[in-house]
Each structure stands twice: as C-alpha cells, then as structure tokens.
N, C-alpha and C positions, 0 to 999 in steps of 0.2 A: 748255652747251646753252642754245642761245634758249626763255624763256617761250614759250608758242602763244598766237595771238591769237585774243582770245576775241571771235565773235559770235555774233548772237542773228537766227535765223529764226522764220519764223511761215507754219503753213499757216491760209489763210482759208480755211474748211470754208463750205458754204452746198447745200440740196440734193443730200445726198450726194455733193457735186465740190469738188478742191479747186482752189486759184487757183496755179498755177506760171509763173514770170519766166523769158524765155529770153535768157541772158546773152551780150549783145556779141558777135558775135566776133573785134572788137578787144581784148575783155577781157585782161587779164594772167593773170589765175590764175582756172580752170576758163570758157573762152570758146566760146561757141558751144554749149550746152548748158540743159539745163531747169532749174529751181533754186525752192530755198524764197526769199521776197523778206524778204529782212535784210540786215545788215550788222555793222561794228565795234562792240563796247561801246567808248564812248569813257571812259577817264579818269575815274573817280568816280562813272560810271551805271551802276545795277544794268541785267542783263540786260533784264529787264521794262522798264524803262524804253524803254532801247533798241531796242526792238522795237515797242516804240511809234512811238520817234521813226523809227526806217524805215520803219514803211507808210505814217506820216504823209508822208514827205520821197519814197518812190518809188512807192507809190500812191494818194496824197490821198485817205487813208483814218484813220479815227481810230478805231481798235482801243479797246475793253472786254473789259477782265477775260481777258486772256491767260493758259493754262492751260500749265503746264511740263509736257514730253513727254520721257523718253528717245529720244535716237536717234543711232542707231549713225557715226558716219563714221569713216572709214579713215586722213585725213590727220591725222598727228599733228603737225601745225605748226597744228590746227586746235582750240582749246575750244569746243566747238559746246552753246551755248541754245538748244532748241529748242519752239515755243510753237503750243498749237491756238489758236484763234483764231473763233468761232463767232459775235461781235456785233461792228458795226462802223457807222460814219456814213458817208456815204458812199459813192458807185458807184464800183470799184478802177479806176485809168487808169492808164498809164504815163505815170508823173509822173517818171520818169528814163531817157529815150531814151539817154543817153551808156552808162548800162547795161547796160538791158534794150532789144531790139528786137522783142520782144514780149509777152503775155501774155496766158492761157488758162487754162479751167477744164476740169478732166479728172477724168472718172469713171474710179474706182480702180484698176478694169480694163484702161484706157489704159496705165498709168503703167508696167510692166513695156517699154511698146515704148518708151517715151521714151531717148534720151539723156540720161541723168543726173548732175548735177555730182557727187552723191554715193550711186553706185547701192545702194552694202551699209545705205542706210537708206530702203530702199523699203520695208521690212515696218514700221519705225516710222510714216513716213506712210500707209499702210495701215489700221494698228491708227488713227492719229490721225483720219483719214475715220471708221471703224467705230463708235469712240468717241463722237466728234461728232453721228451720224444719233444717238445714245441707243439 
C-alpha cells in the first residue's frame, strides 16, 4: 500500500468569508473545482510550515499563527492539514495562475452551492468560518 501524501490547506477567514482557489481545469487531480489554497508537505517540513510556504508561493501572502482544524476528506491517498488562518500580510492575488484560474471570498452560505474538491468537509470549513467570527 502506497504512504498518502500529505498536504496542508489553509482557510483565510476575514469578515465572516472565507478565501477559496478554483483549481485549473487543466489540473490532474480534482480540476475545475473550488478548493482550500495549499499544497504538498515537502520532505522534512512540518505541516505548519508548509502552509505557510503556500500562501506565500500561491497567494503572496504571509500567514501568522495558523490554527490546526479537523477536517474530514474522503480520499484516502490523501493526509490532509488542515489550517484556519485569521492574520495575514498582505492582499491574497493569484500568485499561481498554472493552478488556480481564480479566486473568491464566499460567505458560509454560498459554500453548500459550490463545486467542491472536497465536498464531505464543508461542515469543517463551516465550523472553521464560525470559529474564526469568535
């Protein structure tokens, strides 16, 4: 059995909305749909880290004090970190067009109509919004 590769997402929370990447849809694995903006732990970096260095690298954004969140996904070829995210430097852009060919902020409400890379953890980002407002 192959290890599952492990990445690490981050919802930016800000005024009760959060920030979703909508992935390629040249993408190879989950294309053309809405997504938390992460990617790969590389090699010897803690999750945190690396969730760092991807908003840095796909939203030219530089994350403070990322808070670990349960959440649920269904693909099991998948270790999923997943991070709220509520201070930031920063105005988020798509700093990675090859990935994303877009990105939005969506009130929690919204998020039920979306296309979702990974729909069985809507109630995690849910609760992660909820949390976030305090």
């Amino acid at each position: 059995m192959v290890a599952p590769v492990s990445i690490s997402v981050a919802a930016l929370v800000r005024d009760g909305l959060v920030l979703l990447v909508h992935r390629h849809p040249s993408r190879r694995w989950y294309p053309d749909c809405w997504d938390l903006v992460g990617g790969h732990v590389e090699s010897g970096e803690l999750p945190h880290d690396a969730v760092k260095r991807e908003c840095l690298e796909e939203l030219g954004v530089r994350v403070h004090e990322p808070v670990p969140i349960s959440m649920a996904v269904s693909d099991p070829t998948l270790d999923v970190h997943a991070f709220v995210v509520t201070r930031w430097e920063g105005v988020p852009v798509n700093a990675a067009p090859e990935e994303h060919d877009d990105l939005r902020w969506f009130r929690p409400g919204d998020l039920a109509d979306l296309k979702l890379a990974h729909p069985g953890s809507l109630p995690s980002l849910l609760y992660a919004v909820q949390s976030a407002a305090g």
